[in-house]
C-alpha positions in Angstrom: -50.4 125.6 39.5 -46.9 124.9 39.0 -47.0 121.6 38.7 -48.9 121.1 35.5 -46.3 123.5 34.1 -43.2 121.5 35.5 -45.3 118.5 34.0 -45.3 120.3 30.6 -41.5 121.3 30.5 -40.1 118.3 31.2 -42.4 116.5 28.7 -41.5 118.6 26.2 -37.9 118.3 27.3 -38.9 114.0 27.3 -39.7 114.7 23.6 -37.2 116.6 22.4 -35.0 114.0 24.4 -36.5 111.3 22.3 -36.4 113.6 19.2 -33.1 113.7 19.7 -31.8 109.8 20.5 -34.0 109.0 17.3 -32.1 111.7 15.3 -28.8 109.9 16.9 -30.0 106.4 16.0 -30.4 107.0 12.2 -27.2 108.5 12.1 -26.0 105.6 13.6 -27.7 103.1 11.2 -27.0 105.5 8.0 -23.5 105.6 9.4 -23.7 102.1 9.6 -24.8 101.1 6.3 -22.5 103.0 4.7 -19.4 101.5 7.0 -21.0 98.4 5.7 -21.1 99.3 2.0 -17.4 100.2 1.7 -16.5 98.0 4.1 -17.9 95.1 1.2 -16.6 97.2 -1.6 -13.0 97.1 0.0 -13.0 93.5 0.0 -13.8 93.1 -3.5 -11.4 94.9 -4.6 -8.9 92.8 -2.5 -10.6 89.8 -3.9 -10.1 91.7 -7.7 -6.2 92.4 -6.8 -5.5 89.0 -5.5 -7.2 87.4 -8.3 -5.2 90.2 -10.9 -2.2 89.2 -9.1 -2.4 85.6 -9.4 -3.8 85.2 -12.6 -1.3 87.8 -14.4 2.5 88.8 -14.0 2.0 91.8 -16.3 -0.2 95.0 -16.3 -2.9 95.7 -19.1 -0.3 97.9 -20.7 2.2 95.6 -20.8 -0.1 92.7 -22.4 -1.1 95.1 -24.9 2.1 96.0 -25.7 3.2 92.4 -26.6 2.2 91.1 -30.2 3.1 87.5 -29.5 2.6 84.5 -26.8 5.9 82.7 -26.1 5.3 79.4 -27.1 4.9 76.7 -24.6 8.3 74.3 -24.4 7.4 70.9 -25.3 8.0 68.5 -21.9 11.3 66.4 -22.3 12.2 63.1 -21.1 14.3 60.2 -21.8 13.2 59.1 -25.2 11.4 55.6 -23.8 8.9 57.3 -21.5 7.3 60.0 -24.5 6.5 57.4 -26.1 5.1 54.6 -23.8 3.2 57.1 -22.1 1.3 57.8 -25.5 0.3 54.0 -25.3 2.1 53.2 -28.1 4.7 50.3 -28.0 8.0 51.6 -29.8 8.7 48.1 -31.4 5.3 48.0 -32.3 5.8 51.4 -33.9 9.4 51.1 -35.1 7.7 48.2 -37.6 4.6 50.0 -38.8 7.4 52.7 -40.0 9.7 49.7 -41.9 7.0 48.4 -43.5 5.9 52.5 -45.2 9.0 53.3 -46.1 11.2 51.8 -49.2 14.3 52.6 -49.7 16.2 53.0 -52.9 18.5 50.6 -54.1 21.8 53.2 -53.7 20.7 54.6 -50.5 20.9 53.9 -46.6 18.4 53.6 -43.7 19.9 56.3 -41.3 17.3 56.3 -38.7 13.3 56.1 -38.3 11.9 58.2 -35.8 8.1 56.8 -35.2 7.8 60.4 -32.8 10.2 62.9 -34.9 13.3 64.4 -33.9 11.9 64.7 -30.0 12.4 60.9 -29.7 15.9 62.0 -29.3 15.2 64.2 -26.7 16.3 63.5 -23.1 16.6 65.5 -19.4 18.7 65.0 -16.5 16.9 64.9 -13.5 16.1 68.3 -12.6 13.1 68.1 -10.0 10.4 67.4 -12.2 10.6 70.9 -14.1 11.2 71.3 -18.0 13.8 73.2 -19.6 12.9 75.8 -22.3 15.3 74.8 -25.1 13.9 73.7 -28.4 17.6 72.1 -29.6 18.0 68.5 -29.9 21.3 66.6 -29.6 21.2 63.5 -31.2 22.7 61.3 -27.9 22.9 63.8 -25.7 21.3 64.9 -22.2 19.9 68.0 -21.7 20.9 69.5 -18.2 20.1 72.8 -16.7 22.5 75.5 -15.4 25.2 76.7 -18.0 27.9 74.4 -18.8 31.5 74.6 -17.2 34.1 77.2 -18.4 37.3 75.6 -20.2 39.6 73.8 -17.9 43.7 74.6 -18.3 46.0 73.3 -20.9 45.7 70.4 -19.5 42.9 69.5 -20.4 41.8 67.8 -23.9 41.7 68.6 -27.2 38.9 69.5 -29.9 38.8 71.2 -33.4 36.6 70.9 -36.1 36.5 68.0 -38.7 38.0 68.0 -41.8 35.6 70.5 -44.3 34.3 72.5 -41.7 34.7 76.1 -41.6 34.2 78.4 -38.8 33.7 81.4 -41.4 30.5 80.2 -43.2 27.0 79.9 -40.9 25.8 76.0 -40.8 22.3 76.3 -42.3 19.7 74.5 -40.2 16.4 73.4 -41.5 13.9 72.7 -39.0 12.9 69.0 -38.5 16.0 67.8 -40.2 19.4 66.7 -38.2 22.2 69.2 -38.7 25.9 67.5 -38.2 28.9 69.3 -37.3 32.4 67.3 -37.9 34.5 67.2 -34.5 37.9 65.8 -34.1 38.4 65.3 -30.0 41.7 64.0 -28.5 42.7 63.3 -24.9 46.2 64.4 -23.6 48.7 61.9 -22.4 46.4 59.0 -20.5 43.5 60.9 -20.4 40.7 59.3 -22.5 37.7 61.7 -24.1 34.7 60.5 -22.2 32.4 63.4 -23.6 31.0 66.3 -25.1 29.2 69.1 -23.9 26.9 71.1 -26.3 25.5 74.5 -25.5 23.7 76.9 -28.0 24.2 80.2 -27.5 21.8 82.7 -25.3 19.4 79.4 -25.0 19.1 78.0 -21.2 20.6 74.5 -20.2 23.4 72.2 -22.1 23.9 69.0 -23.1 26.4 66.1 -22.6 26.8 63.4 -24.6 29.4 60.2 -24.0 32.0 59.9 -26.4 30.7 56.6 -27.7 27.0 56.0 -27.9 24.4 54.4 -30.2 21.4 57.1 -31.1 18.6 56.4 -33.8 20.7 58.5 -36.2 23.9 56.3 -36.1 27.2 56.2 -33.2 29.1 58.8 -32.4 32.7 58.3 -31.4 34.5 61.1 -31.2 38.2 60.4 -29.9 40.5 61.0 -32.3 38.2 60.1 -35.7 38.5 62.5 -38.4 34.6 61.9 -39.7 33.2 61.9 -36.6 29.7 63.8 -36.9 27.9 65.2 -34.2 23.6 65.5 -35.0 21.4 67.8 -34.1 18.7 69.7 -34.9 15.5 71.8 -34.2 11.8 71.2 -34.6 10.7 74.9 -34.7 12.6 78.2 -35.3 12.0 79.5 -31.7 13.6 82.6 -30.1 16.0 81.9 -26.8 13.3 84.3 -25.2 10.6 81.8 -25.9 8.6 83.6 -29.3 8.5 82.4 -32.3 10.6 83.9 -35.1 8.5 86.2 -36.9 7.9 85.2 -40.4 9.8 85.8 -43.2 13.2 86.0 -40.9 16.0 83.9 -40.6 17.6 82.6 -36.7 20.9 83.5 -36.1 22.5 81.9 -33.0 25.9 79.4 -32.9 26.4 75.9 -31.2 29.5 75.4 -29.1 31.4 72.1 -28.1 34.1 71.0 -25.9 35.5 67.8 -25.0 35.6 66.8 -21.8 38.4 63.5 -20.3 37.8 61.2 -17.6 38.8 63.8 -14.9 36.8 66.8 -16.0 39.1 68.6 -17.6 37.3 70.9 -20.9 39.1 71.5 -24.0 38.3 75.1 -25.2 34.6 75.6 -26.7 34.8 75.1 -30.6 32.5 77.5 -32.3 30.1 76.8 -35.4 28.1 79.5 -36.4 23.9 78.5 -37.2 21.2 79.9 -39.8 17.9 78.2 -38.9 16.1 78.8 -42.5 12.0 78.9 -41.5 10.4 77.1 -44.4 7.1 76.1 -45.3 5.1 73.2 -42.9 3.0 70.7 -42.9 1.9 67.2 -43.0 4.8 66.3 -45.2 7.8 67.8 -45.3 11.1 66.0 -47.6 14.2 67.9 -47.0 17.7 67.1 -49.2 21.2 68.2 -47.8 24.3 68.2 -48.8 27.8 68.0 -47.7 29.5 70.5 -50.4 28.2 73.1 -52.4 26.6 71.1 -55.6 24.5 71.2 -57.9 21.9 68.3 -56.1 18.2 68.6 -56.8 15.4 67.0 -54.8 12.6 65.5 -57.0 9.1 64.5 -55.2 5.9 62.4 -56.7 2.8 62.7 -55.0 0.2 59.8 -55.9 -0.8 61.2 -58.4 2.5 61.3 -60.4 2.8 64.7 -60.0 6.3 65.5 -59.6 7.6 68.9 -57.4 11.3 70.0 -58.2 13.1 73.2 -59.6 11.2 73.0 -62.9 7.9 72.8 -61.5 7.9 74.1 -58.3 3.8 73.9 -57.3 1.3 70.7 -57.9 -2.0 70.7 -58.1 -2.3 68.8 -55.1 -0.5 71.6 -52.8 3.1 70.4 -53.0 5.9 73.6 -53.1 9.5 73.9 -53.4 10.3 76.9 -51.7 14.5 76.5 -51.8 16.5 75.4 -54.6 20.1 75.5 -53.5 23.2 76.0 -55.9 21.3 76.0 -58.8 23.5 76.4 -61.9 26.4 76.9 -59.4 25.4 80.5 -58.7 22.2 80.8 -57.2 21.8 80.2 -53.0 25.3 78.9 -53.1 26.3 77.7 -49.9 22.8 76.7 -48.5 23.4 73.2 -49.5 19.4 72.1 -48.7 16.2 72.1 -50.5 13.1 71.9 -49.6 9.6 70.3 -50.8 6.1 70.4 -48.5 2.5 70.1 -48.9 0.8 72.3 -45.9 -1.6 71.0 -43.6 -4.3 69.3 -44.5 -3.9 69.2 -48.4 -1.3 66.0 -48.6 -3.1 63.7 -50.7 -3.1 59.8 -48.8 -0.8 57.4 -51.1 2.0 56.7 -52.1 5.0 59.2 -52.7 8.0 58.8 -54.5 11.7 60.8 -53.5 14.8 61.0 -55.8 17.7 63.1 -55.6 19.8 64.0 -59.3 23.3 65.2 -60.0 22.7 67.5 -62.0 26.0 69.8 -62.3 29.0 69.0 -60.2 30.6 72.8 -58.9 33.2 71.0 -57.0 35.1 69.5 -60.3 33.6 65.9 -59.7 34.3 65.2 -56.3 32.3 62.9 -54.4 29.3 64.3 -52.4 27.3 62.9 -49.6 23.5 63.6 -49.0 20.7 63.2 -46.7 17.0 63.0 -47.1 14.8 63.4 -44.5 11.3 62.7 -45.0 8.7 63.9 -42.3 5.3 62.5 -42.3 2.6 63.2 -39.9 4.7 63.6 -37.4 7.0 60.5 -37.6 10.7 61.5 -38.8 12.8 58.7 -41.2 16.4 60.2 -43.0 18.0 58.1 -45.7 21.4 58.8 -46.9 23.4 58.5 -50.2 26.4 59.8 -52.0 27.2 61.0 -55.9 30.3 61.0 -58.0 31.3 62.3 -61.1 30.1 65.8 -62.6 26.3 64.7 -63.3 24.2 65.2 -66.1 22.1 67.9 -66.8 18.9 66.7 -67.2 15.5 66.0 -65.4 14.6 63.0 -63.5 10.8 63.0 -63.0 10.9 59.2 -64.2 11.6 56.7 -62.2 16.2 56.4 -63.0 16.3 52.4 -62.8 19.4 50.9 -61.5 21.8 54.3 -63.1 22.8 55.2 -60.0 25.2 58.2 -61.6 23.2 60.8 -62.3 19.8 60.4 -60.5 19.1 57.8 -57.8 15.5 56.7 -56.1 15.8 57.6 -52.4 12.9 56.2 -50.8 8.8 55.5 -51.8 6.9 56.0 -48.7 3.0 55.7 -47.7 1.6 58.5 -46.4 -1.9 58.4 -44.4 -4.9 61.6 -43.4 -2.7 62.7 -40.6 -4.8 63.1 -37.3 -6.2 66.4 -36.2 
């Protein structure tokens, strides 16, 4: 009878057996699934650092903590290729501008910019890649890498022209060239063949040949007391890349040294900057001045509405929003004004600009000035000068051929600007 019984012991032993590699066998598959799950949550999360990592080189704190975007530098290249790769031909262009803008009888065509001040704008060859620096330099390449330290004694000259002063900040209006006066000499046989321009904590300089043709005039700058070198800025932006904030002024400097056929640097010449950030928009009409006088800017719009000191707003959205050396006392020194109509409200037609003498504060000398008229984009400056002590009186009519006290600048067409 013990047979049956073995028979019963090792089938229960059988069952617990299989009880047992079926116990084992979910584990296994339990075990399993769970390897599985974390083994597919571990990848996405690789997958979510990879793609944090490449799409961001800051945390979440760190973009919360910053207010502003840095603006995105404007792509530079010689001056030809922005604007044939728009489509547009530049003589084609160049003539459409001509024909919308009229100058005065007193005045002078300094340059007309179909693309604005950027037109100006050229870059060495760097490998394809862009430099962030807003500057322009009217004639001048912009190159990456800081500039060269002075050279010896031996090497040239350079001071500044004859009423500039290193004391007083250069004001700078955005969208209208800024001139600094240079005096550059070469010692013994060694000719000036250049100029190299840095501004101050932005990357990259320029150089610019000592004789060259630009849209704003030639520069030679061996040895000529007026010689003028241009340059401006289309936008009040930081050397880190943000914009200024509102309301605030820029403070920064340009520097310049002359450089002679051997390389040799003069020592840097300093001029101190205040970038002013005024009102924008579809047209903008700046007047400067080269001595602190009483000039004021007068502007039509097509309705005959006239913006200047003694009726600053229009009905059709035109502001002055700086009056410089007004009465000789008030902004003394600033030696720009400023007229706009923001975006979108500049009535199509046609506009009138006229600058007046009203009060000479520098006992009658003569006194040079620029107007630069921006319109939808496109960039044309006019120059003119005044003599005498002025009259004190208004010119919101048209002055005729009296070219002492008040003189037409420049009627120009204005067009809806594009989106």
């Amino acid at each position: 009878m013990r047979e049956p019984r073995d028979r019963d012991i090792d089938g229960d032993a059988q069952a617990a057996q299989d009880e047992s590699r079926a116990i084992d066998t979910g584990v296994l598959v339990a075990a399993g699934v769970i390897l599985t799950l974390m083994l597919g949550a571990a990848v996405v999360g690789v997958l979510h650092l990879r793609g944090g990592f490449a799409g961001s080189s800051t945390s979440d704190a760190e973009a919360a903590e910053r207010p502003i975007e840095p603006v995105t530098p404007t792509p530079v290249g010689p001056s030809s290729d922005t604007t044939q790769s728009s489509g547009v031909d530049p003589a084609a262009a160049l003539d459409a501008m001509r024909a919308r803008y009229q100058p005065g009888p007193h005045v002078e065509v300094v340059g007309l910019l179909p693309s604005g001040l950027m037109r100006l704008r050229q870059l060495a060859s760097t490998g394809g890649r862009t430099i962030d620096n807003p500057w322009v330099v009217a004639g001048g390449e912009l190159r990456a890498g800081a500039a060269p330290a002075s050279a010896a004694s031996s090497g040239p000259t350079l001071r500044l022209g004859a009423g500039e002063s290193a004391r007083d900040r250069l004001t700078v209006i955005p969208g209208a060239p800024a001139r600094v006066g240079l005096v550059a000499e070469g010692r013994g046989a060694h000719a000036v063949t250049g100029l190299l321009v840095r501004f101050v904590d932005y990357p990259g300089h320029f150089f610019v040949p000592a004789t060259i043709d630009t849209e704003l005039g030639a520069l030679r700058v061996a040895g000529v007391e007026d010689t003028e070198l241009q340059f401006g800025v289309d936008a009040p932006v930081l050397p880190s890349g943000l914009p200024l904030e509102p309301g605030k002024d820029l403070l920064t400097a340009i520097e310049v040294a002359a450089v002679d056929e051997h390389g040799n640097l003069s020592t840097w010449v300093r001029r101190d900057l205040r970038v002013l950030p005024l009102g924008t928009g579809d047209v903008e009409v700046t007047l400067s001045m080269t001595e602190a006088t009483d000039l004021d800017l007068y502007v039509a719009d097509p309705n005959g509405a006239v913006v200047y000191y003694g009726n600053r707003d229009v009905l059709s959205g035109g502001h002055l929003d700086l009056d410089a050396n007004a009465g000789c006392g008030s902004n003394m020194g600033v030696n720009h004004e400023h007229v706009f109509w923001p975006r979108g409200r500049a009535p199509a037609g046609t506009y009138q600009a006229r600058v007046a003498n009203y009060s000479s504060c520098i006992d009658g000398r003569p006194v040079d000035y620029r107007v630069t008229v921006r319109n939808c984009g496109e960039t044309a400056v006019f120059r003119g000068r005044f003599e005498g002590r002025g009259e004190s009186r208004t010119c919101t009519d048209h002055p005729g051929a009296d070219r002492d006290w008040c003189q037409q600048v420049v009627t120009f067409e204005v067009t809806p600007c594009g989106p």
